[in-house]
Z-matrix of the N, CA and C atoms (Angstrom, degrees):
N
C 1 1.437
C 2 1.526 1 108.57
N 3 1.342 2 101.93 1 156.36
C 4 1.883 3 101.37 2 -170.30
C 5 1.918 4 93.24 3 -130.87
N 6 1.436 5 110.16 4 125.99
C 7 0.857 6 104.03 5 175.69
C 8 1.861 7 111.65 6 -118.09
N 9 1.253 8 117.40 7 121.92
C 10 1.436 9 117.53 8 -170.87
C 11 1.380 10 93.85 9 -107.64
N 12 1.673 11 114.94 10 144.59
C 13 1.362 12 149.75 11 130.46
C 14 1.133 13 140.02 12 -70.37
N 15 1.296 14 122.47 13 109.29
C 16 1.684 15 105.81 14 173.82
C 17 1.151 16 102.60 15 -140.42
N 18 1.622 17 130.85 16 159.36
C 19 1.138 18 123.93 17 174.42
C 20 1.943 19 118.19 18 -98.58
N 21 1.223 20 80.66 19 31.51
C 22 2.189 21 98.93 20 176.08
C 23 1.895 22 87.61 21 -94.16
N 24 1.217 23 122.65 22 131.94
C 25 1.582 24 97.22 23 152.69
C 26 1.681 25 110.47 24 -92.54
N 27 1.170 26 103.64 25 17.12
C 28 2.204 27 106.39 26 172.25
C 29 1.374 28 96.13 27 -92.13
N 30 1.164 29 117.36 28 -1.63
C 31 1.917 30 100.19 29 175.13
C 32 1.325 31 100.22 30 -32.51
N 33 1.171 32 97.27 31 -101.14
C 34 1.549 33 122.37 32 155.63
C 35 1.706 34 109.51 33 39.87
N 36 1.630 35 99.00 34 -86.63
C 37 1.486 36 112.93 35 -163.67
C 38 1.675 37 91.59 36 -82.26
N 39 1.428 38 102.44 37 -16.69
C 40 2.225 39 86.43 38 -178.91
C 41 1.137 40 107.89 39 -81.85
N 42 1.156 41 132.65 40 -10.51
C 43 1.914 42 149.40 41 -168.65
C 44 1.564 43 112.51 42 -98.61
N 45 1.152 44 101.37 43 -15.28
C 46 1.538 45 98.85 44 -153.38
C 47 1.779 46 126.02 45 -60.92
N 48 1.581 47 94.58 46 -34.89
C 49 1.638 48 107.77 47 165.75
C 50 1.800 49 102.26 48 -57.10
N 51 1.537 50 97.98 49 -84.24
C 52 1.413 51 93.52 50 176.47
C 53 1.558 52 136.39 51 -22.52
N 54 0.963 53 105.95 52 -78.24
C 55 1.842 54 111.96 53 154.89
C 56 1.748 55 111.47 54 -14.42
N 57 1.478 56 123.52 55 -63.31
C 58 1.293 57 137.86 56 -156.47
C 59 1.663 58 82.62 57 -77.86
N 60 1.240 59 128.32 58 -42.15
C 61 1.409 60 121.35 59 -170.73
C 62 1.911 61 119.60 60 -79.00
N 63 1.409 62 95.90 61 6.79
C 64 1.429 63 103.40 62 -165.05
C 65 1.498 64 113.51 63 -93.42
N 66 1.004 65 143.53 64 122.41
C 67 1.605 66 141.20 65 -167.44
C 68 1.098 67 116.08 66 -38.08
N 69 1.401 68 127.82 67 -33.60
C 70 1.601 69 128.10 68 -135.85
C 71 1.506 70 82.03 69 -157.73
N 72 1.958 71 103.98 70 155.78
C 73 0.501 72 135.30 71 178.65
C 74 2.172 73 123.41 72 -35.21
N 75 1.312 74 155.22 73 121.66
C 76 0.850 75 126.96 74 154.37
C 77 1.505 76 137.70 75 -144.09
N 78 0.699 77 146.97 76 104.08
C 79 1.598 78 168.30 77 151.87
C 80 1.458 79 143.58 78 -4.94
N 81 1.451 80 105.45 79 52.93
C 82 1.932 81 99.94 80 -176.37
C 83 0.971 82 116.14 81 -71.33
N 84 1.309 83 108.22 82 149.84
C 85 1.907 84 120.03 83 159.03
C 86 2.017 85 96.73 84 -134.81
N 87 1.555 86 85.52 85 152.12
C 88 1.580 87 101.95 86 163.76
C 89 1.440 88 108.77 87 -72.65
N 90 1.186 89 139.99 88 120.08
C 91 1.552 90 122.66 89 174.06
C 92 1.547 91 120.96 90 -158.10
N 93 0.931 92 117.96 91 151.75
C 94 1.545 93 132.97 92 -168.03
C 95 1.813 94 98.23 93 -80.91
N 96 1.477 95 96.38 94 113.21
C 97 1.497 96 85.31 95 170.95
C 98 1.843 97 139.94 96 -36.43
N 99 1.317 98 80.54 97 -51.93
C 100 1.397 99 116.21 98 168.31
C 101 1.549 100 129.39 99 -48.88
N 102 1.632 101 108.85 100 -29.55
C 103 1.488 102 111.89 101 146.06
C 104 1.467 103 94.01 102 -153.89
N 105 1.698 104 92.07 103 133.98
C 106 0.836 105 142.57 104 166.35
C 107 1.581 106 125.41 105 -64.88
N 108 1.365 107 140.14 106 100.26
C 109 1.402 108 123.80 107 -160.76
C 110 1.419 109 107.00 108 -93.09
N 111 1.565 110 122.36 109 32.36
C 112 1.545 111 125.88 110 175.80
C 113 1.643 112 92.13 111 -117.66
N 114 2.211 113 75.79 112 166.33
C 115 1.741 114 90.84 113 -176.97
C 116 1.608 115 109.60 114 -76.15
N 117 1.435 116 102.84 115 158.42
C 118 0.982 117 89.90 116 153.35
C 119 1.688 118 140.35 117 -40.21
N 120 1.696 119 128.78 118 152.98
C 121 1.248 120 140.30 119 -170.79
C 122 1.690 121 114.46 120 29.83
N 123 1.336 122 101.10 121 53.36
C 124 1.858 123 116.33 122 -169.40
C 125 1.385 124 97.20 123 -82.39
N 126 1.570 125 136.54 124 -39.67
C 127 1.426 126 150.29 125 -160.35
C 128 1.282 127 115.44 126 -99.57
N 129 1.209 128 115.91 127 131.21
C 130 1.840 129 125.17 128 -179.19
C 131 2.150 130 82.21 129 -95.44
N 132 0.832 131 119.60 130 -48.04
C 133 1.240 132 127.93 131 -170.26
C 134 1.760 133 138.90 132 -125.67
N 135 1.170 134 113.02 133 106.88
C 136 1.822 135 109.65 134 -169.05
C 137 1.821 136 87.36 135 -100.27
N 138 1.583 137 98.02 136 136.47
C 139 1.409 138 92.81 137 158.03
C 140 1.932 139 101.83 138 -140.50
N 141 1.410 140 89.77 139 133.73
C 142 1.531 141 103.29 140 -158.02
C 143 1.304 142 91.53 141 -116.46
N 144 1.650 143 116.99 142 123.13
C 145 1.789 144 107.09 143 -173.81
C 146 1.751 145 84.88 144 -135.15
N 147 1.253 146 119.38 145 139.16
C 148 1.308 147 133.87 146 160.47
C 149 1.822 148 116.09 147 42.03
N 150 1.681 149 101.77 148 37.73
C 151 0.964 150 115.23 149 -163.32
C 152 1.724 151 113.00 150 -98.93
N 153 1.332 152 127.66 151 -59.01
C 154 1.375 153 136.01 152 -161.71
C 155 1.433 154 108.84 153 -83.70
N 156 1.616 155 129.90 154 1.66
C 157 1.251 156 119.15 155 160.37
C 158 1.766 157 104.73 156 -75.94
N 159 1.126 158 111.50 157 0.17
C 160 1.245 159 118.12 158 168.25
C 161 1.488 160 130.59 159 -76.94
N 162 1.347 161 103.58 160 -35.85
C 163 1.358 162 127.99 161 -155.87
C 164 1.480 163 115.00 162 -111.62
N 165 1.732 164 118.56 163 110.37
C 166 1.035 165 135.03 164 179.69
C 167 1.699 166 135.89 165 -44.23
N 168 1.353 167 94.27 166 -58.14
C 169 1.539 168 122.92 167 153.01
C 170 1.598 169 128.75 168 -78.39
N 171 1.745 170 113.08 169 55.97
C 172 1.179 171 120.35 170 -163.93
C 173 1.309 172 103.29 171 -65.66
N 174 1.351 173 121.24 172 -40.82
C 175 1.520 174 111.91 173 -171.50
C 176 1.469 175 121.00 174 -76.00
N 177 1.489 176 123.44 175 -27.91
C 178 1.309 177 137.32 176 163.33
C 179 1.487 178 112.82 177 -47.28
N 180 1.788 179 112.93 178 -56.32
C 181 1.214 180 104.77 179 172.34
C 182 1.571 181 122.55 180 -66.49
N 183 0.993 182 132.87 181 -4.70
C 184 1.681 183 126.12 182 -159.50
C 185 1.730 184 82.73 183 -100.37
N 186 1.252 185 113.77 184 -48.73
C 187 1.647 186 103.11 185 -179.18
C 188 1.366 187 114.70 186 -70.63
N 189 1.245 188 126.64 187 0.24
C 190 1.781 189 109.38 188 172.11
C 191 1.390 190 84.31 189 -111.37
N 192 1.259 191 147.84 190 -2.90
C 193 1.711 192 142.74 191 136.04
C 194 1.535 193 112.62 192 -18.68
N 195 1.228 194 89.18 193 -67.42
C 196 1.565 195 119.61 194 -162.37
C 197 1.720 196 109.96 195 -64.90
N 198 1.887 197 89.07 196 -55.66
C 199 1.698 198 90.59 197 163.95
C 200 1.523 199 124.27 198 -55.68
N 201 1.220 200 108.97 199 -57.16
C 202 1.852 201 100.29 200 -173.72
C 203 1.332 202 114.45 201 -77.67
N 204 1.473 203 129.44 202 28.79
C 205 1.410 204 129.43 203 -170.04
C 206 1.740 205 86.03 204 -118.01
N 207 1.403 206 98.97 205 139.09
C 208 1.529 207 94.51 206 -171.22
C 209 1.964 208 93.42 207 -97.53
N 210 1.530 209 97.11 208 179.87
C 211 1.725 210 99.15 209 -171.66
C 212 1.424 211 126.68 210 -53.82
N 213 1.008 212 151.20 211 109.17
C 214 1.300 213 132.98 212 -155.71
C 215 1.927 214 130.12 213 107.04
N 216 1.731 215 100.60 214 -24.67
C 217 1.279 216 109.56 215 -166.14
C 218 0.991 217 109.11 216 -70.72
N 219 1.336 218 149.01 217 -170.32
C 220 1.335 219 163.55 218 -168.25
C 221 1.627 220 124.65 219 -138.30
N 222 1.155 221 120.35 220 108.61
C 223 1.562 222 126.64 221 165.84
C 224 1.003 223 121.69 222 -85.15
N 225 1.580 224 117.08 223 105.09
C 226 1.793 225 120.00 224 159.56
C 227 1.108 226 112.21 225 -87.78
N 228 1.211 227 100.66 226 109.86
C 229 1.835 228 122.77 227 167.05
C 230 1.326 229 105.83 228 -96.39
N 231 1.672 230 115.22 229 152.70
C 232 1.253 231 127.91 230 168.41
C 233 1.445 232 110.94 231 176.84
N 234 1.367 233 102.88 232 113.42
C 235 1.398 234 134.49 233 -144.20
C 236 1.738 235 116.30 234 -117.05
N 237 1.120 236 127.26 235 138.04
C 238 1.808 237 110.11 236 157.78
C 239 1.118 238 101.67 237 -99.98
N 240 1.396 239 122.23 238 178.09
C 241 1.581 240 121.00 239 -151.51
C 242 1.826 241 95.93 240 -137.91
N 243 0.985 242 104.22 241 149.89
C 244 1.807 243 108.25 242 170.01
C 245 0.897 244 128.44 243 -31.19
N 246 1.714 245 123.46 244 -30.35
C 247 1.351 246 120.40 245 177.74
C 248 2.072 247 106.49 246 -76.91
N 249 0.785 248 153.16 247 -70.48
C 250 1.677 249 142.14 248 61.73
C 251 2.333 250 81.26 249 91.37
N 252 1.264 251 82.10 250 -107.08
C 253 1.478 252 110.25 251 -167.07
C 254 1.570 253 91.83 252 -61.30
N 255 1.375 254 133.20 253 -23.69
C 256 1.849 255 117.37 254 169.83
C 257 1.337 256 104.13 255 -98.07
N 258 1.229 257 143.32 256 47.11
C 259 1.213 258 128.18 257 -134.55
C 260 1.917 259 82.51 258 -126.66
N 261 1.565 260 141.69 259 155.64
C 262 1.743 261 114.89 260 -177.28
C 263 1.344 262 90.87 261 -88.52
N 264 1.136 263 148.50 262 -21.02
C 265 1.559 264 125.68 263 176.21
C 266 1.558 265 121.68 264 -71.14
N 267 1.030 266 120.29 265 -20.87
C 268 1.228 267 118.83 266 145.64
C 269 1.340 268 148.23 267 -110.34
N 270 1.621 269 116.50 268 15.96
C 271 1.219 270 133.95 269 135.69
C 272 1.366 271 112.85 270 -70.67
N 273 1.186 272 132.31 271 -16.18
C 274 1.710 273 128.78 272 -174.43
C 275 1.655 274 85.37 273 -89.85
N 276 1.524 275 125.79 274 -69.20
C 277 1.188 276 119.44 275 -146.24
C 278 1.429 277 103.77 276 -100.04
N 279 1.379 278 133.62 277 31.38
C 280 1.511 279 140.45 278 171.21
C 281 1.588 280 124.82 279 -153.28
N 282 1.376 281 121.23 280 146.62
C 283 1.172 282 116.00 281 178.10
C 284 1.551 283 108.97 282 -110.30
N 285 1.246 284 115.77 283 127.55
C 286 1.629 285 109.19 284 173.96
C 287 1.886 286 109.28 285 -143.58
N 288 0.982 287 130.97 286 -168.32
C 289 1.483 288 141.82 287 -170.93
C 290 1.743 289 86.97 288 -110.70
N 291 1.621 290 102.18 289 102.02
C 292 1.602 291 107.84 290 177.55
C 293 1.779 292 104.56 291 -75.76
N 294 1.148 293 110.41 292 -33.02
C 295 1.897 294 105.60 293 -170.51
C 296 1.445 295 107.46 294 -74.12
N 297 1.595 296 114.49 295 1.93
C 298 1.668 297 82.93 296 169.80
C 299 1.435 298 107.01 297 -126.35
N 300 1.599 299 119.92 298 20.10
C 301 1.615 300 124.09 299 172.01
C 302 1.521 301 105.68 300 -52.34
N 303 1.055 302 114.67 301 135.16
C 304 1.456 303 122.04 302 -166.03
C 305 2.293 304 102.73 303 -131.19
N 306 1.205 305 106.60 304 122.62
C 307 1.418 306 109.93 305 169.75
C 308 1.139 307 114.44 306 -51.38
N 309 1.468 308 131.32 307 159.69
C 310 1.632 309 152.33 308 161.27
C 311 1.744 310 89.85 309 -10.29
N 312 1.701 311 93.27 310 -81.91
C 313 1.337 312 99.48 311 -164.12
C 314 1.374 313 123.73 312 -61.81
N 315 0.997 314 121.51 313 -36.21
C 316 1.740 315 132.55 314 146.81
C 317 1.824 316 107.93 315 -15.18
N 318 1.728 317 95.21 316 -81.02
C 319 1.328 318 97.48 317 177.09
C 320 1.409 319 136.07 318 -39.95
N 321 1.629 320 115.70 319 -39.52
C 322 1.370 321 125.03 320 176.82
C 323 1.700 322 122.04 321 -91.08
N 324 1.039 323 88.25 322 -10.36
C 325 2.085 324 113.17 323 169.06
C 326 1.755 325 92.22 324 -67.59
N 327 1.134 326 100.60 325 -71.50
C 328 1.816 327 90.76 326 166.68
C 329 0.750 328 152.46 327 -28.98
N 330 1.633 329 106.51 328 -69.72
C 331 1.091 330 121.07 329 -173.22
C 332 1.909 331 102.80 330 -73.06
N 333 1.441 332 128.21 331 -3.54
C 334 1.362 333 131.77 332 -164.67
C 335 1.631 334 84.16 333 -93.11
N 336 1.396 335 126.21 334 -49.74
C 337 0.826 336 136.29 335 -151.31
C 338 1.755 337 121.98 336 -52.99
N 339 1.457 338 100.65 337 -49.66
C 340 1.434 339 129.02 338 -178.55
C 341 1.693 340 94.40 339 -64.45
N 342 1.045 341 121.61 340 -23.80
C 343 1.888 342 112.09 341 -178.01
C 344 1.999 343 97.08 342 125.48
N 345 1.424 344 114.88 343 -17.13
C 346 1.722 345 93.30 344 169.62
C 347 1.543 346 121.40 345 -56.17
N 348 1.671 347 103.69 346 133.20
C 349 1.601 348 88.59 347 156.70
C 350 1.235 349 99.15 348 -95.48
N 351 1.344 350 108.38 349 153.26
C 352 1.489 351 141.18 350 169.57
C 353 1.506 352 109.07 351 -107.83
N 354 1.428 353 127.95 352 86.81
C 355 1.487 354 128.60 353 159.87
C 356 1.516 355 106.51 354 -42.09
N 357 1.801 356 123.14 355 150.86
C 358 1.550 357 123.56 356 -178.62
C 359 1.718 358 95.70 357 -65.46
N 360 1.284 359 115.04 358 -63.79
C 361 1.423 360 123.55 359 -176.05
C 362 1.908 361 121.24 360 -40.55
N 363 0.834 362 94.64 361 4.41
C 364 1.876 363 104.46 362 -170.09
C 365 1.367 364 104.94 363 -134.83
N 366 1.299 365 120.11 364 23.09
C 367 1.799 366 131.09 365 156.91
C 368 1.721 367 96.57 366 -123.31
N 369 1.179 368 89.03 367 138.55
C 370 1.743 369 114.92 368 -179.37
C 371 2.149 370 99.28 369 -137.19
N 372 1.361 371 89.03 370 127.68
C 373 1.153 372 120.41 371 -177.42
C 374 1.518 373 126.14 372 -102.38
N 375 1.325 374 117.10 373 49.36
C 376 1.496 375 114.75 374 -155.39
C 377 1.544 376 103.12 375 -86.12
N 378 1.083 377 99.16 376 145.16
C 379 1.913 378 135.96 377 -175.72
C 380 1.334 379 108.59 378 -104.55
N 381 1.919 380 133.93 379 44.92
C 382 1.600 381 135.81 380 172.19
C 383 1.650 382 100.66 381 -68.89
N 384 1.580 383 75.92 382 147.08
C 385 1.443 384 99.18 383 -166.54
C 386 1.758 385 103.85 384 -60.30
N 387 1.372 386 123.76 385 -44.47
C 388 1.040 387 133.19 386 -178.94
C 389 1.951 388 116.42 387 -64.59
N 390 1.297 389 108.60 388 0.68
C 391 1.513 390 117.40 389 -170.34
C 392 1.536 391 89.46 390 -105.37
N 393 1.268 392 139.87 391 -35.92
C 394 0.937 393 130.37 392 -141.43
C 395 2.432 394 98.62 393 -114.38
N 396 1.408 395 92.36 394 143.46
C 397 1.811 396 113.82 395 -173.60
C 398 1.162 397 104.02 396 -29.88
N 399 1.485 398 121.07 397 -45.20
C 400 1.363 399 108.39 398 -173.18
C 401 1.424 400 115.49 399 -119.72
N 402 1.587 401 117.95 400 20.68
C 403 1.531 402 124.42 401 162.70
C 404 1.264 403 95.55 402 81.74
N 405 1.030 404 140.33 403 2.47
C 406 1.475 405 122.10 404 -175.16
C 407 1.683 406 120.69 405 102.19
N 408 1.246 407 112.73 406 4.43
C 409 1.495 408 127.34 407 174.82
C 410 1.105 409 118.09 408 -53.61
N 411 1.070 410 114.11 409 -72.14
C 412 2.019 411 112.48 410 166.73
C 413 0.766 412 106.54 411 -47.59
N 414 1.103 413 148.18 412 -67.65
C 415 1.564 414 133.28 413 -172.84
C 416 1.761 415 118.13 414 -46.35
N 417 1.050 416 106.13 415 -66.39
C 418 1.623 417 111.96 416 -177.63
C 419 1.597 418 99.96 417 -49.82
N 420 1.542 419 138.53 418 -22.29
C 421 1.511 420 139.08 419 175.61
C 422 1.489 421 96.89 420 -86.42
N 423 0.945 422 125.01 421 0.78
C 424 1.515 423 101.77 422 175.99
C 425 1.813 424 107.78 423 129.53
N 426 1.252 425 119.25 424 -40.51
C 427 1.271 426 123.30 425 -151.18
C 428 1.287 427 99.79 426 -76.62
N 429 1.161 428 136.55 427 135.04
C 430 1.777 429 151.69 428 125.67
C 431 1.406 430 89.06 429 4.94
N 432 1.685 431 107.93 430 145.83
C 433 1.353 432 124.48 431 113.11
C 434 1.573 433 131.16 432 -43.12
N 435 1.453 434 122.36 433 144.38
C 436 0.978 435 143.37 434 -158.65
C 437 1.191 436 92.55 435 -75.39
N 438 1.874 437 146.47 436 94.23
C 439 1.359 438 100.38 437 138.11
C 440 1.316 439 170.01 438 -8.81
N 441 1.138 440 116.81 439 -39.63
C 442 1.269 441 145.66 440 169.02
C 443 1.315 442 128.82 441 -131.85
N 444 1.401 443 122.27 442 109.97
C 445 1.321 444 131.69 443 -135.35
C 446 1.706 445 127.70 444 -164.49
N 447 1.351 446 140.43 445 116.49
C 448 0.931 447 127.17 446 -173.36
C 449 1.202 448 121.05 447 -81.63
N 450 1.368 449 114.92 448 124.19
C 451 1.558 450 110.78 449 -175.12
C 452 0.746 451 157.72 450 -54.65
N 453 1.657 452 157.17 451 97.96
C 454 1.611 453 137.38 452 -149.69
C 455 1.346 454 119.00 453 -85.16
N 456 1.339 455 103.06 454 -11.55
C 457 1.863 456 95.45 455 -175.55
C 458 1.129 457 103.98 456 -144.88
N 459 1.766 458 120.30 457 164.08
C 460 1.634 459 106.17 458 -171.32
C 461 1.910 460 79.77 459 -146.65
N 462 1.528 461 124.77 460 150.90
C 463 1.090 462 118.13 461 -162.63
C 464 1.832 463 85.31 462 -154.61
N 465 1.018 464 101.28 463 111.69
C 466 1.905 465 97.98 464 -171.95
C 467 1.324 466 101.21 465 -137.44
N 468 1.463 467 116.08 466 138.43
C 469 1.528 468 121.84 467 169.48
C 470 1.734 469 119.11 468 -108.61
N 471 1.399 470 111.74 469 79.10
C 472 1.272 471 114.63 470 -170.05
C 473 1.332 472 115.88 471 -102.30
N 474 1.890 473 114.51 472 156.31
C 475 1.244 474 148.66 473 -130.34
C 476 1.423 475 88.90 474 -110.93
N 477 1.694 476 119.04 475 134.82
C 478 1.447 477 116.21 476 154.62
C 479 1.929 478 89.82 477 -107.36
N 480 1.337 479 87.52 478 129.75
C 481 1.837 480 102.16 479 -163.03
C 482 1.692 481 81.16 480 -68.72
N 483 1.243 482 88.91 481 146.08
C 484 2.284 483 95.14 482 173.18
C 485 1.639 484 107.77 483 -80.12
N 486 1.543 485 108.84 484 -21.68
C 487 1.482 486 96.46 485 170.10
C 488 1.929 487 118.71 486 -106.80
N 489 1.072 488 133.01 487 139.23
C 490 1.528 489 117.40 488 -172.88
C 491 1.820 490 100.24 489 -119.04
N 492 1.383 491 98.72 490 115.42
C 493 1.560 492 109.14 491 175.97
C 494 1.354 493 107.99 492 -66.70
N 495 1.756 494 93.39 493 132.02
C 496 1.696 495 108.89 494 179.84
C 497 1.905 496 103.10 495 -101.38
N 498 1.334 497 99.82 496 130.49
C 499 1.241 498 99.89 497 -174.43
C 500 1.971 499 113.84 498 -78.09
């Protein structure tokens, strides 16, 4: 079963072919990231794609993440990052909540925070040409990647550990 969230309540009627065309069972609600109207450990799987530069209450949502993910499940996150989301081509052509864009490390400070482990090997750091100030121009002329560089996207596959240490 696939259960989608959005905070449109027209998902719904914009999905509706699709949905009917989908193998298996699936499930919208209108809903506030931030609460979640499932039980606790309801999800074998969260997959969160280009979602929380959206979302005001970033830290609220990552902990009802955490809550409806049962022991063991897995969070796919994949995020653009402040540099990315402050970037003027998409301050000209997008509206979002600039005070809570959060960097790479920002993002995974979080998401560690709420109780995910995050293995090193299960964060991906991608450098698209289209994420980056000048689209990829220097590069296609010849120039290197930046060694050193602030990141535009953060793409992490994190662990709700099956056991949770009580302090």
């Amino acid at each position: 079963m696939i259960v989608g969230l959005d905070a449109d309540p027209a998902l719904a009627e914009r999905t509706a072919r699709r949905i009917g065309a989908c193998p298996c069972r699936v499930e919208l609600s209108a809903a506030n990231a931030a609460r979640v109207d499932s039980p606790d450990d309801a999800f074998d799987l969260i997959f969160c794609h280009q979602t929380f530069h959206h979302i005001v209450e970033q830290e609220a949502a990552m902990a009802e993440f955490f809550r409806v993910l049962r022991p063991g499940g897995i969070l796919l996150f994949a995020e653009s990052t402040r540099r990315y989301i402050h970037s003027l081509p998409i301050r000209l052509l997008f509206r979002h909540p600039m005070e809570v864009q959060k960097s790479a490390d920002e993002y995974l400070a979080m998401i560690r925070r709420v109780g995910f482990a995050v293995p090193e090997g299960s964060i991906s750091l991608p450098y698209v040409w289209w994420s980056r100030p000048d689209f990829g121009f220097l590069e296609r002329i010849g120039f290197p990647l930046p060694a050193k560089r602030e990141e535009t996207l953060v793409n992490v596959a994190a662990i709700k550990p099956r056991m949770v240490a009580v302090d």
